[in-house]
mmCIF file of the N, C-alpha and C atoms, coordinates in Angstrom:
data_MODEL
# 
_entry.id   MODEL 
# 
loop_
_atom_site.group_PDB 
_atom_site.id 
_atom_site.type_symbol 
_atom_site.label_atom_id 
_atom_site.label_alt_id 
_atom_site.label_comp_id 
_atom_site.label_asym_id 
_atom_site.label_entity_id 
_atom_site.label_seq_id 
_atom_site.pdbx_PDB_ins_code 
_atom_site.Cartn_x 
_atom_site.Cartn_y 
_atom_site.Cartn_z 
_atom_site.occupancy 
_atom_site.B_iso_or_equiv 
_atom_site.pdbx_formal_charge 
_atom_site.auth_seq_id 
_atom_site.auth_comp_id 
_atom_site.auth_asym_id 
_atom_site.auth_atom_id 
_atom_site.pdbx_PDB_model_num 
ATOM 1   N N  . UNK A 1 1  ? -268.440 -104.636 27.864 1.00 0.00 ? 1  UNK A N  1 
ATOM 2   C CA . UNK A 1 1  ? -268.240 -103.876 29.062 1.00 0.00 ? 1  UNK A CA 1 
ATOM 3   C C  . UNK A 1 1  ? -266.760 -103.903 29.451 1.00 0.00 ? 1  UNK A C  1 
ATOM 4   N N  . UNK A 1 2  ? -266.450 -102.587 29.966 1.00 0.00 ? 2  UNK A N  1 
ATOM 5   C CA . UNK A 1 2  ? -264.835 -102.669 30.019 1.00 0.00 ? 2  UNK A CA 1 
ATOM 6   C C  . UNK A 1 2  ? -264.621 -102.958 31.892 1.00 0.00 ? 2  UNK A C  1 
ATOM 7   N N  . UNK A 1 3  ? -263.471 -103.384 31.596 1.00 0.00 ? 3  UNK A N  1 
ATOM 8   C CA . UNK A 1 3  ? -263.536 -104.162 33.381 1.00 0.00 ? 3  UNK A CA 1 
ATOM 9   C C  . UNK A 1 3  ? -263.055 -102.780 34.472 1.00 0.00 ? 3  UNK A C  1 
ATOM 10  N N  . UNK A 1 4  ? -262.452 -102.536 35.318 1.00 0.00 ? 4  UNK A N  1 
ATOM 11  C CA . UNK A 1 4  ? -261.946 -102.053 35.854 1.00 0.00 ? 4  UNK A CA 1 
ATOM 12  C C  . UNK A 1 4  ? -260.106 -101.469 35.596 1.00 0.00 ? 4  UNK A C  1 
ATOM 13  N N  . UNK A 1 5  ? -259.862 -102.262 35.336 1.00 0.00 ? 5  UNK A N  1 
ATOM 14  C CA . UNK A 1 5  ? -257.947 -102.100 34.616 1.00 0.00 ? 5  UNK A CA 1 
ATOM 15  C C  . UNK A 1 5  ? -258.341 -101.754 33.646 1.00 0.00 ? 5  UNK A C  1 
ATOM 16  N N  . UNK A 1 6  ? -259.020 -102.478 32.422 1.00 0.00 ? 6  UNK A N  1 
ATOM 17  C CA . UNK A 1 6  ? -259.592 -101.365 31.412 1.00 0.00 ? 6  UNK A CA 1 
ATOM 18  C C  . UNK A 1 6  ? -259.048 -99.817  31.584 1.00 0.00 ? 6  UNK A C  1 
ATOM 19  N N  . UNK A 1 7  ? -260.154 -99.891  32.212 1.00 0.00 ? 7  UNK A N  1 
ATOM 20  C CA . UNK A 1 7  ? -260.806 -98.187  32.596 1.00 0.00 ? 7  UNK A CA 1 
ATOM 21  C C  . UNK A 1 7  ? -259.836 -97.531  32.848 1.00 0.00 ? 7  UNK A C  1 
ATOM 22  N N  . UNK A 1 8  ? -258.767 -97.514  33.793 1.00 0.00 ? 8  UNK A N  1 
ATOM 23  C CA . UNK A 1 8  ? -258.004 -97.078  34.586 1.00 0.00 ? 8  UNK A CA 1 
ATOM 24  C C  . UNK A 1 8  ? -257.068 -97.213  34.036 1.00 0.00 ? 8  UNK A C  1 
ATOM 25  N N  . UNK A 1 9  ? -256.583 -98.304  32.721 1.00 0.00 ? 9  UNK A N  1 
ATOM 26  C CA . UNK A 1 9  ? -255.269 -97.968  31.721 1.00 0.00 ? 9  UNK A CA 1 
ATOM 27  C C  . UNK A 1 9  ? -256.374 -96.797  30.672 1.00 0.00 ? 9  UNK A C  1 
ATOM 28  N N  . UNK A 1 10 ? -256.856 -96.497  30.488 1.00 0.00 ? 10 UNK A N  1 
ATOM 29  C CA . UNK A 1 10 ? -257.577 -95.812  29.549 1.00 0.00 ? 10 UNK A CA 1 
ATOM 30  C C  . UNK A 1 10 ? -257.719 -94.517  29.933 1.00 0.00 ? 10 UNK A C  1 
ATOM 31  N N  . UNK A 1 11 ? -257.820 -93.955  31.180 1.00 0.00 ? 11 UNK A N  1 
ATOM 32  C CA . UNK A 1 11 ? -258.421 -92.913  31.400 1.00 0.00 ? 11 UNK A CA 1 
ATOM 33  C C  . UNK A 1 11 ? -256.713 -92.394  32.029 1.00 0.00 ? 11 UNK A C  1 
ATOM 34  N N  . UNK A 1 12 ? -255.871 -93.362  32.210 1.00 0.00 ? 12 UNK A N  1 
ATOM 35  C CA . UNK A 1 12 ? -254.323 -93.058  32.835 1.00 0.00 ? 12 UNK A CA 1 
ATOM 36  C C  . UNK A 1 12 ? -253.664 -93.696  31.499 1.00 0.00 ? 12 UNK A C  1 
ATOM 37  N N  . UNK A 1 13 ? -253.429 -93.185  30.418 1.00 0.00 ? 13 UNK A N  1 
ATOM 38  C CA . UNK A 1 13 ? -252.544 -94.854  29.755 1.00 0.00 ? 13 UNK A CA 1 
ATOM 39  C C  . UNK A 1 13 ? -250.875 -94.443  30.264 1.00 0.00 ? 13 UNK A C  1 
ATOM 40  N N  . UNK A 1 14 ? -250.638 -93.551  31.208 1.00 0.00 ? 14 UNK A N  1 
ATOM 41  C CA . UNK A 1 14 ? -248.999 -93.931  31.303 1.00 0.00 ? 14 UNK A CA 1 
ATOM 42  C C  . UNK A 1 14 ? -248.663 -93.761  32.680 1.00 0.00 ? 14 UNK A C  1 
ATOM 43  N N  . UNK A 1 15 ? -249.592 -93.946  33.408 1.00 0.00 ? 15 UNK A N  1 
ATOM 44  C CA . UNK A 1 15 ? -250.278 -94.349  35.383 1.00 0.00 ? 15 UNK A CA 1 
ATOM 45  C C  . UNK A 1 15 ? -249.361 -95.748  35.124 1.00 0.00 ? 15 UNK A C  1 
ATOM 46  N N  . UNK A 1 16 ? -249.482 -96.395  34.303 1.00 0.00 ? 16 UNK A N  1 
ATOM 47  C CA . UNK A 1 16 ? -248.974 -98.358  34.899 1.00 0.00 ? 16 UNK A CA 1 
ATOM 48  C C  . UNK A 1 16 ? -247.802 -98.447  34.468 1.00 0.00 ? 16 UNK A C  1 
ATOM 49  N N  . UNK A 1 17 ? -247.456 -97.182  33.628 1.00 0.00 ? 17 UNK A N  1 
ATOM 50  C CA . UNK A 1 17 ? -245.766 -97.516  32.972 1.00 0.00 ? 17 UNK A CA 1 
ATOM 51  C C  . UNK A 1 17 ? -244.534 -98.162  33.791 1.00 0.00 ? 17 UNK A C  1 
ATOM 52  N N  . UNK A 1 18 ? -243.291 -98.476  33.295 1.00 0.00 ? 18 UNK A N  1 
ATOM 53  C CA . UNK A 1 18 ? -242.468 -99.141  34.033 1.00 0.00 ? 18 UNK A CA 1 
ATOM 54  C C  . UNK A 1 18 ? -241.662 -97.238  34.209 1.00 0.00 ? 18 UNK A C  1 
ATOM 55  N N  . UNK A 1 19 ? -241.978 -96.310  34.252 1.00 0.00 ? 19 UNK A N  1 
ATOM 56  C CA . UNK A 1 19 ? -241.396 -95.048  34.181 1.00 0.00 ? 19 UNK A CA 1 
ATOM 57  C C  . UNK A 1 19 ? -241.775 -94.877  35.549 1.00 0.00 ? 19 UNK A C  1 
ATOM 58  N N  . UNK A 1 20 ? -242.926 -94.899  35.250 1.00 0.00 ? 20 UNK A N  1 
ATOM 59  C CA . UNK A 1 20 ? -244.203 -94.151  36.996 1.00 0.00 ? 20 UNK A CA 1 
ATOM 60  C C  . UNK A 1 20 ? -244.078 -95.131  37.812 1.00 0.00 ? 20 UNK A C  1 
ATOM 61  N N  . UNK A 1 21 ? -243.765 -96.378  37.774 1.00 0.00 ? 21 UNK A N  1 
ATOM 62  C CA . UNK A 1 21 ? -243.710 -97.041  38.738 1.00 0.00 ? 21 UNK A CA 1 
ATOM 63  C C  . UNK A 1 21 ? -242.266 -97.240  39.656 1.00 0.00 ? 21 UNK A C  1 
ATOM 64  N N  . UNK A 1 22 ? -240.924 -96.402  38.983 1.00 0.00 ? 22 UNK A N  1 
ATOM 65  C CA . UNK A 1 22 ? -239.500 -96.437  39.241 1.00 0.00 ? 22 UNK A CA 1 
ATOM 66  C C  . UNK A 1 22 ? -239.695 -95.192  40.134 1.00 0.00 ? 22 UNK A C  1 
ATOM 67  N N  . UNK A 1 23 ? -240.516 -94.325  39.719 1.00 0.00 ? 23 UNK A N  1 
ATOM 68  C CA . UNK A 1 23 ? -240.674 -92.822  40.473 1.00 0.00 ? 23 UNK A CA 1 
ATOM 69  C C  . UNK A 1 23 ? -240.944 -92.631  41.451 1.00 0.00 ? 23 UNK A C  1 
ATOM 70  N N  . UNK A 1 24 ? -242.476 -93.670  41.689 1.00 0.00 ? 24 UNK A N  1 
ATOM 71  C CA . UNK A 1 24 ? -242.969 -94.148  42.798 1.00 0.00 ? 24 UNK A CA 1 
ATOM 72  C C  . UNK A 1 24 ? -242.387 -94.609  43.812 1.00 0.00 ? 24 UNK A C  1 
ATOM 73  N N  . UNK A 1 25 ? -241.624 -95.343  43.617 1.00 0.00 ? 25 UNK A N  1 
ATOM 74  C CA . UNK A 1 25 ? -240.962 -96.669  44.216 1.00 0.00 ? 25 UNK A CA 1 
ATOM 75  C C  . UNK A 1 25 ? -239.837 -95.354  45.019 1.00 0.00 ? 25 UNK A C  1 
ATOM 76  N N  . UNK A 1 26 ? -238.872 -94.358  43.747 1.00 0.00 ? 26 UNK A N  1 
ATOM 77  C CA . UNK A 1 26 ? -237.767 -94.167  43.981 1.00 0.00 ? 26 UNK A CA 1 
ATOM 78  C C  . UNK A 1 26 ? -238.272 -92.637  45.361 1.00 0.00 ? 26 UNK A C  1 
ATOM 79  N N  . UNK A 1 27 ? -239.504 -92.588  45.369 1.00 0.00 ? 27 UNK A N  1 
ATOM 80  C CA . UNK A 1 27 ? -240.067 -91.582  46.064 1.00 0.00 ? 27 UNK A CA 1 
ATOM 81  C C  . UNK A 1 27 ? -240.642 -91.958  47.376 1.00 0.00 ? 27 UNK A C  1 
ATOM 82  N N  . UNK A 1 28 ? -240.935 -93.297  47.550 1.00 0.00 ? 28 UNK A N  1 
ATOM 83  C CA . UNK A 1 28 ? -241.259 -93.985  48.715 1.00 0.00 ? 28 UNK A CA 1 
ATOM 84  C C  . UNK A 1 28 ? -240.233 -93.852  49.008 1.00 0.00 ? 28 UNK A C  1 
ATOM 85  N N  . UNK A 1 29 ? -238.870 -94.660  48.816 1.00 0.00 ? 29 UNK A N  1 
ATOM 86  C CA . UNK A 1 29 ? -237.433 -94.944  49.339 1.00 0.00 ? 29 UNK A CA 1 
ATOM 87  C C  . UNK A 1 29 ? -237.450 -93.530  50.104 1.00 0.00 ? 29 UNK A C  1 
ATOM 88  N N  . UNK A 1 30 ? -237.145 -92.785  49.183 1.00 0.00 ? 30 UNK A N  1 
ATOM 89  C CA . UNK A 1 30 ? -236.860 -91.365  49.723 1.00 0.00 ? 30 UNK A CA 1 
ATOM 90  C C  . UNK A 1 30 ? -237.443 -90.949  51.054 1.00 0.00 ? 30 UNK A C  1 
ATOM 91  N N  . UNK A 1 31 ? -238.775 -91.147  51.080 1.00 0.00 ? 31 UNK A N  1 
ATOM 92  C CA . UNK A 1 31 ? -239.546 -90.850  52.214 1.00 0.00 ? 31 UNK A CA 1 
ATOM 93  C C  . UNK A 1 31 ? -238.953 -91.293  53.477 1.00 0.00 ? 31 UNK A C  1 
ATOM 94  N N  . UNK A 1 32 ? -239.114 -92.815  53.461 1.00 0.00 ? 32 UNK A N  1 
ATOM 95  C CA . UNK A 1 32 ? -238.614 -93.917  54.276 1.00 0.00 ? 32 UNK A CA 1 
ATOM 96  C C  . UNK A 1 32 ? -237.776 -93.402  54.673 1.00 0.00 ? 32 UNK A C  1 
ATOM 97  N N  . UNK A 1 33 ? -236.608 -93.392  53.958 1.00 0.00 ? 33 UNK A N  1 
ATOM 98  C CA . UNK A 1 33 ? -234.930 -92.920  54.479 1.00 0.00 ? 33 UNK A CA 1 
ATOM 99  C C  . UNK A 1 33 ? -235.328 -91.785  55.248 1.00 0.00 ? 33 UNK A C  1 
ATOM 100 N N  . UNK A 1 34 ? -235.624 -90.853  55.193 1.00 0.00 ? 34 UNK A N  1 
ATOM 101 C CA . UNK A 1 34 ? -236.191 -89.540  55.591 1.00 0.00 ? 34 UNK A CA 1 
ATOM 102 C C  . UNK A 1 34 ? -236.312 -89.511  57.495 1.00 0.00 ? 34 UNK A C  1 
ATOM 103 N N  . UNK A 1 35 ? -237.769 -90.388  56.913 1.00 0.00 ? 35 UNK A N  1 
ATOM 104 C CA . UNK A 1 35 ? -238.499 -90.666  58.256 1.00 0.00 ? 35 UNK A CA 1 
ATOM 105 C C  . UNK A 1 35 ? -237.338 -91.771  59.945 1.00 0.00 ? 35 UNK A C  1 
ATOM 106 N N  . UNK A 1 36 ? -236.772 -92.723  59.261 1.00 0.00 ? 36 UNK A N  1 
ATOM 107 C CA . UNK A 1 36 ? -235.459 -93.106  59.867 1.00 0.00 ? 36 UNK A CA 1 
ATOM 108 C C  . UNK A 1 36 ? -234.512 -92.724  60.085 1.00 0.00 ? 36 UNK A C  1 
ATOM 109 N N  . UNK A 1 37 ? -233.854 -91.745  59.194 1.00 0.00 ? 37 UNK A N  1 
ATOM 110 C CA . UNK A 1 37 ? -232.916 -90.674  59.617 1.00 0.00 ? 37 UNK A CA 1 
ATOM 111 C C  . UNK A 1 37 ? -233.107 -89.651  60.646 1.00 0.00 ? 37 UNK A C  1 
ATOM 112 N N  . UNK A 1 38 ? -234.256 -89.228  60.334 1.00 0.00 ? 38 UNK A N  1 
ATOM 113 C CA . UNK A 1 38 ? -235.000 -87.880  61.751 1.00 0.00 ? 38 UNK A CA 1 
ATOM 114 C C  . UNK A 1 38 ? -235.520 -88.549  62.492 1.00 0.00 ? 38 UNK A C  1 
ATOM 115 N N  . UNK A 1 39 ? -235.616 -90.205  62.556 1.00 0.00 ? 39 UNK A N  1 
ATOM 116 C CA . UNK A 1 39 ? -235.914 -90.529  63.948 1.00 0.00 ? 39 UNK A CA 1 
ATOM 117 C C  . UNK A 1 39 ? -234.427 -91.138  65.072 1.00 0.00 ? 39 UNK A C  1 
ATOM 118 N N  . UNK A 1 40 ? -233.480 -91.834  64.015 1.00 0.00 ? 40 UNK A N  1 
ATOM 119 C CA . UNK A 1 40 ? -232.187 -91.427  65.020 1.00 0.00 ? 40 UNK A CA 1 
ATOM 120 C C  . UNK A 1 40 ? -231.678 -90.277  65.493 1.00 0.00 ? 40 UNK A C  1 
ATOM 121 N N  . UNK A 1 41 ? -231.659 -89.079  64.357 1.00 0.00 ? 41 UNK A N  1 
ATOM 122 C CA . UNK A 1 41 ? -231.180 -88.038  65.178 1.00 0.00 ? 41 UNK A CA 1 
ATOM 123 C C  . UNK A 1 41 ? -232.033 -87.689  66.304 1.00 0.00 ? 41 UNK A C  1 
ATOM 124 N N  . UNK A 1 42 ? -233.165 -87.528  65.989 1.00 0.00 ? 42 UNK A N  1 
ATOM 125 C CA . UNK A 1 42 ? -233.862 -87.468  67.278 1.00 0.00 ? 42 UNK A CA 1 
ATOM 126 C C  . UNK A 1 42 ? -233.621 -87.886  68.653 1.00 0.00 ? 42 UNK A C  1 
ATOM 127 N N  . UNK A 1 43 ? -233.083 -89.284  68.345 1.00 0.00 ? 43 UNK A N  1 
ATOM 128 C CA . UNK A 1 43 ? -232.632 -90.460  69.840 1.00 0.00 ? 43 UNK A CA 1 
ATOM 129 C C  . UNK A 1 43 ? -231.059 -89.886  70.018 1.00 0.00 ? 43 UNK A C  1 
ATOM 130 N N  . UNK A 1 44 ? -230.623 -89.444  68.773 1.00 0.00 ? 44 UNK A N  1 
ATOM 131 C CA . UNK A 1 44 ? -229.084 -88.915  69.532 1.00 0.00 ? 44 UNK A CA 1 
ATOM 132 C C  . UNK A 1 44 ? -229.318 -87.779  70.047 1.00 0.00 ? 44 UNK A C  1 
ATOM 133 N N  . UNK A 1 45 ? -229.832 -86.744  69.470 1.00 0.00 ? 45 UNK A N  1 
ATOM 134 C CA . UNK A 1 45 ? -230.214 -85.793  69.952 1.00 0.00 ? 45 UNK A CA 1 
ATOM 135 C C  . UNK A 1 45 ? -230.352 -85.711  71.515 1.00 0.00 ? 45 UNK A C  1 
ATOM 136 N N  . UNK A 1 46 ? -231.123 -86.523  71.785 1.00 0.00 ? 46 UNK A N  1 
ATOM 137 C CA . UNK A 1 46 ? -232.224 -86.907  73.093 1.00 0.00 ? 46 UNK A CA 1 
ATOM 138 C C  . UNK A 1 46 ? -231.070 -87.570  74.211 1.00 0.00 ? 46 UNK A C  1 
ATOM 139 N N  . UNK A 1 47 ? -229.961 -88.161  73.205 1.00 0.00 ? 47 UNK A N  1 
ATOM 140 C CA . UNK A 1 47 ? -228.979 -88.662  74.389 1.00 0.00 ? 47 UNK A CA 1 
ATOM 141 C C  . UNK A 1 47 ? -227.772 -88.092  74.424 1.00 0.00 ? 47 UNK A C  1 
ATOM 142 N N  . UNK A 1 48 ? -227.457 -86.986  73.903 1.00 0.00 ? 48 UNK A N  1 
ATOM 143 C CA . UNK A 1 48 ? -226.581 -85.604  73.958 1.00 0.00 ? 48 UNK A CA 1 
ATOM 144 C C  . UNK A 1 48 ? -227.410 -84.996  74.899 1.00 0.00 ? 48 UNK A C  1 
ATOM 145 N N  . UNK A 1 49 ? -228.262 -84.363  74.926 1.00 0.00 ? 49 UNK A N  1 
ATOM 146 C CA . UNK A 1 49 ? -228.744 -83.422  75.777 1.00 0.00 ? 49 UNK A CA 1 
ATOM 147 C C  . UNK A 1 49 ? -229.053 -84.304  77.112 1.00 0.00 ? 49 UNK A C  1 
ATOM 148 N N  . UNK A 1 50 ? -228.838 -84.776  77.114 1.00 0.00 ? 50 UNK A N  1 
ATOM 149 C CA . UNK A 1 50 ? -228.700 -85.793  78.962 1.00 0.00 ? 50 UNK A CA 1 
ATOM 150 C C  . UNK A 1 50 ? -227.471 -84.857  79.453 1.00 0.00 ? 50 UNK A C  1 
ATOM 151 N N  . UNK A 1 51 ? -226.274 -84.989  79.066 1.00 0.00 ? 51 UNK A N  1 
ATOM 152 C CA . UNK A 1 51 ? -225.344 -84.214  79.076 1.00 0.00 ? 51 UNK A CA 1 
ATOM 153 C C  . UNK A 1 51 ? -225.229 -83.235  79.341 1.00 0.00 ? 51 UNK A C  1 
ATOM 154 N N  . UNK A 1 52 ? -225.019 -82.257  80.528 1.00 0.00 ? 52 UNK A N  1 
ATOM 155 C CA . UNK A 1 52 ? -225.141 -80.471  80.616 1.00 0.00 ? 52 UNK A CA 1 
ATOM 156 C C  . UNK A 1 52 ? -224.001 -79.942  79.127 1.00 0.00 ? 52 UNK A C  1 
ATOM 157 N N  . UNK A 1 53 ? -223.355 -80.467  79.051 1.00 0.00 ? 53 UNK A N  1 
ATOM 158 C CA . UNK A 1 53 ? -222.210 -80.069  78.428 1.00 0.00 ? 53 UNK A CA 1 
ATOM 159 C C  . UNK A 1 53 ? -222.372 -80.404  76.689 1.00 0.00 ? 53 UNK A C  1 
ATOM 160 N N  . UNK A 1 54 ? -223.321 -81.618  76.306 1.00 0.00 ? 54 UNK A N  1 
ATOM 161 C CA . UNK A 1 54 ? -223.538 -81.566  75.636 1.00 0.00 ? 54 UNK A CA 1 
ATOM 162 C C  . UNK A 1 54 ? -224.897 -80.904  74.720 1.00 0.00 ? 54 UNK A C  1 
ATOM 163 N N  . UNK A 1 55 ? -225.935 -80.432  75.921 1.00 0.00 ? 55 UNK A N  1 
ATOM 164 C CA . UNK A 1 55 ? -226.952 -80.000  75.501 1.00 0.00 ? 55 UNK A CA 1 
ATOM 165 C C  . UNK A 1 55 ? -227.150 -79.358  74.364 1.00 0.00 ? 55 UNK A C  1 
ATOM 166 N N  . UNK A 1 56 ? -226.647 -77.777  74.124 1.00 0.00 ? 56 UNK A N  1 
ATOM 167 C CA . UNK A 1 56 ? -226.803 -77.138  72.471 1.00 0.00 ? 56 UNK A CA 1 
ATOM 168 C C  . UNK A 1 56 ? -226.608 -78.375  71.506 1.00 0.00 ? 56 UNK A C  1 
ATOM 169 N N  . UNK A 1 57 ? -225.661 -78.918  71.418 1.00 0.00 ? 57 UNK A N  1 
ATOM 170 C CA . UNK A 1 57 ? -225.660 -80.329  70.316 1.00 0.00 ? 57 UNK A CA 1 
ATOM 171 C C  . UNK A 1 57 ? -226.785 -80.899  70.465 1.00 0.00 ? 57 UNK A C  1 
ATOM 172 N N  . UNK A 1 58 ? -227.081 -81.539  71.368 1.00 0.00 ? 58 UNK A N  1 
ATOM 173 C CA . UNK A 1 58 ? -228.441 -82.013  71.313 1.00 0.00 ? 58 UNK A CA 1 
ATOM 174 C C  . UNK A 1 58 ? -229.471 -81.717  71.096 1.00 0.00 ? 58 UNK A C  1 
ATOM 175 N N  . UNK A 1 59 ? -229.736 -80.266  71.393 1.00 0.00 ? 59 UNK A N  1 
ATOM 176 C CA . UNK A 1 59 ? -230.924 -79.431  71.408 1.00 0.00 ? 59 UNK A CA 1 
ATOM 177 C C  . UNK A 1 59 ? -230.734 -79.511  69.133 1.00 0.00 ? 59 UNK A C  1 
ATOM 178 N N  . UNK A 1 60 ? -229.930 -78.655  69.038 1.00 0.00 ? 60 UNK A N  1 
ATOM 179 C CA . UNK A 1 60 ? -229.607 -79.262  67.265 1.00 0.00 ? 60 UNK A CA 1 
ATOM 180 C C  . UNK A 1 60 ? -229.773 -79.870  66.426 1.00 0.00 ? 60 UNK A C  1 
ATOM 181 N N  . UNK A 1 61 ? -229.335 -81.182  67.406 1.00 0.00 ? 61 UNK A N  1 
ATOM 182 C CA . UNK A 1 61 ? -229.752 -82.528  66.245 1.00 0.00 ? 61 UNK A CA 1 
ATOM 183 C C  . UNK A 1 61 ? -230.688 -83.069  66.516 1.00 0.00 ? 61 UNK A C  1 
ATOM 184 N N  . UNK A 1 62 ? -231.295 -82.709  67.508 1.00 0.00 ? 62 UNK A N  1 
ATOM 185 C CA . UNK A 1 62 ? -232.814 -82.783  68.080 1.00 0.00 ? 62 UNK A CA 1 
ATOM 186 C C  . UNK A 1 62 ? -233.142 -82.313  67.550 1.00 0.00 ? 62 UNK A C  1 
ATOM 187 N N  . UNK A 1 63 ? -233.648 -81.169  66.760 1.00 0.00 ? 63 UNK A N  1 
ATOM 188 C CA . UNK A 1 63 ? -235.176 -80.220  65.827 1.00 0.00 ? 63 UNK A CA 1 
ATOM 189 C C  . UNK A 1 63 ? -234.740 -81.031  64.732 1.00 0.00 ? 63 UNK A C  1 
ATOM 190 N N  . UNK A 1 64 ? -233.179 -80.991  64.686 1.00 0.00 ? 64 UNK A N  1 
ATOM 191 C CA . UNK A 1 64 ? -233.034 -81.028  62.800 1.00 0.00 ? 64 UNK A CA 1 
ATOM 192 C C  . UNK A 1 64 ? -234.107 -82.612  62.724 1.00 0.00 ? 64 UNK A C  1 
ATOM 193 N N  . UNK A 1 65 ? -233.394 -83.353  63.737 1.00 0.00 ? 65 UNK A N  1 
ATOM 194 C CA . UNK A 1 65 ? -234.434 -84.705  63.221 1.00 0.00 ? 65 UNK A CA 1 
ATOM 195 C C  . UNK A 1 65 ? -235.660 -84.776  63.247 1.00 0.00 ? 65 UNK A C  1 
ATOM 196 N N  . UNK A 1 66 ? -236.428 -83.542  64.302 1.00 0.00 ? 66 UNK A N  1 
ATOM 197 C CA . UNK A 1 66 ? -237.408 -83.956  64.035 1.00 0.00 ? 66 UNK A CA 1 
ATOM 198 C C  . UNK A 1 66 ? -237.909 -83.138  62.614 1.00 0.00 ? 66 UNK A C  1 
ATOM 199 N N  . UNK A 1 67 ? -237.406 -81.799  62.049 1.00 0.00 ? 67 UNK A N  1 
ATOM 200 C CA . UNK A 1 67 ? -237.752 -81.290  60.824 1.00 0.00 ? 67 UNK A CA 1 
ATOM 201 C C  . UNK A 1 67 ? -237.551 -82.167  59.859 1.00 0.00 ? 67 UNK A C  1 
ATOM 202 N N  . UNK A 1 68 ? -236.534 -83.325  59.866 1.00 0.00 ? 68 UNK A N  1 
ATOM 203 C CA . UNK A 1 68 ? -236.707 -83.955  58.356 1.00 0.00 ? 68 UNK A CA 1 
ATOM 204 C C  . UNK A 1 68 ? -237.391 -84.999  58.675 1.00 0.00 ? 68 UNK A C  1 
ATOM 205 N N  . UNK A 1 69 ? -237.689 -85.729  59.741 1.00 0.00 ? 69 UNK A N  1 
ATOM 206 C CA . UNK A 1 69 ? -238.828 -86.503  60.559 1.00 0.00 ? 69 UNK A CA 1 
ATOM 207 C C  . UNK A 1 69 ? -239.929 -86.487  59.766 1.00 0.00 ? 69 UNK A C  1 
ATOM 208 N N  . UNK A 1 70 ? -240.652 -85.066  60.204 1.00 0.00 ? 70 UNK A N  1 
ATOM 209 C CA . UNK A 1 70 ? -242.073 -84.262  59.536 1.00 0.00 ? 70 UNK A CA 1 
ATOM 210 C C  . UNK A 1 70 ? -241.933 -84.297  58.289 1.00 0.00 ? 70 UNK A C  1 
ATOM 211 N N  . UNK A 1 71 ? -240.875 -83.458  57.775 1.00 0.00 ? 71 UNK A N  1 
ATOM 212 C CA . UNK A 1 71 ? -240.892 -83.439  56.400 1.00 0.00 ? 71 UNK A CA 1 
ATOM 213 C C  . UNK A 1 71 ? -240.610 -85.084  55.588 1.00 0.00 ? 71 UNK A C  1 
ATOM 214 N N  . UNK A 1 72 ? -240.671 -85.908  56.102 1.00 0.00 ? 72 UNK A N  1 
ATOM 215 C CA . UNK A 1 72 ? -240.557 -87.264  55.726 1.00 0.00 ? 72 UNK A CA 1 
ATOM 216 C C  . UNK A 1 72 ? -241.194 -87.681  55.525 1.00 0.00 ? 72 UNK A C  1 
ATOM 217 N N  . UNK A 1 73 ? -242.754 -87.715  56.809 1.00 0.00 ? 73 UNK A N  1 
ATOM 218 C CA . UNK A 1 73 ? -244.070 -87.768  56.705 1.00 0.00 ? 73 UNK A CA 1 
ATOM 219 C C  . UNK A 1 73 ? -244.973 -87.113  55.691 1.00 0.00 ? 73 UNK A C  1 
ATOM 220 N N  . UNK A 1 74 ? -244.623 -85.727  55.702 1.00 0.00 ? 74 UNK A N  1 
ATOM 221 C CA . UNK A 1 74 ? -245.178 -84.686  55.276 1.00 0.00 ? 74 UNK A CA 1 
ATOM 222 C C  . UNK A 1 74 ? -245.126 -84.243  53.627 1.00 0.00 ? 74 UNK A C  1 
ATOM 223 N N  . UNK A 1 75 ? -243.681 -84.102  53.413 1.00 0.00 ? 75 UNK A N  1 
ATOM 224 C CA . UNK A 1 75 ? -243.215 -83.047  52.264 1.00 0.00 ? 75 UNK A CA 1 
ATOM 225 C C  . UNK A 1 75 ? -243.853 -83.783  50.569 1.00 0.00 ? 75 UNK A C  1 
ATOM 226 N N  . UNK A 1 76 ? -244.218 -82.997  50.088 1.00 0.00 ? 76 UNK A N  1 
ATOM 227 C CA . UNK A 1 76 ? -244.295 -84.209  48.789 1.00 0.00 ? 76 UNK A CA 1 
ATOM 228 C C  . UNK A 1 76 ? -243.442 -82.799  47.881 1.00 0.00 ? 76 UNK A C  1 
ATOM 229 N N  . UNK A 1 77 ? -242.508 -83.096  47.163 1.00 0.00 ? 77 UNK A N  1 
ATOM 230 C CA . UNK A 1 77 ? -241.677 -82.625  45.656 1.00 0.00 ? 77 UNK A CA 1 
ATOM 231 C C  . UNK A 1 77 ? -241.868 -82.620  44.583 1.00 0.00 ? 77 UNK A C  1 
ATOM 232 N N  . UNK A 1 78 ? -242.159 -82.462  43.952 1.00 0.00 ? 78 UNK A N  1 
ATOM 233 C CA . UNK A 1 78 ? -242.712 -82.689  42.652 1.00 0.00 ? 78 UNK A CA 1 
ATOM 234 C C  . UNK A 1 78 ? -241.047 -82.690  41.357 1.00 0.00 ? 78 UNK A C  1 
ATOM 235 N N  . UNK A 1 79 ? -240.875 -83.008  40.568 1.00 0.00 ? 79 UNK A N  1 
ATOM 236 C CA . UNK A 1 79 ? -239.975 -83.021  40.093 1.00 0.00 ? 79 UNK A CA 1 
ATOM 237 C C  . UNK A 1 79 ? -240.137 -83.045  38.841 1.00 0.00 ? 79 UNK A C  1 
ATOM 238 N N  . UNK A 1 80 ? -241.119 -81.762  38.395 1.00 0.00 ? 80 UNK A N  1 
ATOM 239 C CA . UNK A 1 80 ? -241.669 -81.187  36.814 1.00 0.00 ? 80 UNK A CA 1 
ATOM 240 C C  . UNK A 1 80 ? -240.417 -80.205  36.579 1.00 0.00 ? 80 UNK A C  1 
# 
């Protein structure tokens, strides 16, 4: 009887590689960075537009963070 890892190197044999697992890894990072980047701009954003004078800037770097925010959460790339 084949165990579970068995199965799952067998039915994936290049799922456990040291290739797919650099991709993985290098695609989490990516995310991460993503999601922390569009959440400061967000807070600068948010503390520019306190500002009458600075508002359009803020209003700016306000969406942009929250668009790469979402897309941080969100986006998946494929890189075929």
């Amino acid at each position: 009887m084949l165990t579970l890892w068995q199965e799952a190197t067998m039915a994936h044999p290049h799922a456990l590689s040291g290739h797919a697992l650099i991709q993985t890894v290098e695609s989490l990072l990516g995310h991460i960075a993503a999601v922390v980047i569009g959440f400061v701009m967000m807070v600068v954003g948010l503390g520019l537009g306190v500002t009458m004078i600075m508002l359009p800037v803020g209003l700016v770097v306000g969406l942009a963070g929250v668009a790469i925010f979402v897309g941080g959460l969100f986006a998946h790339i494929d890189k075929e």
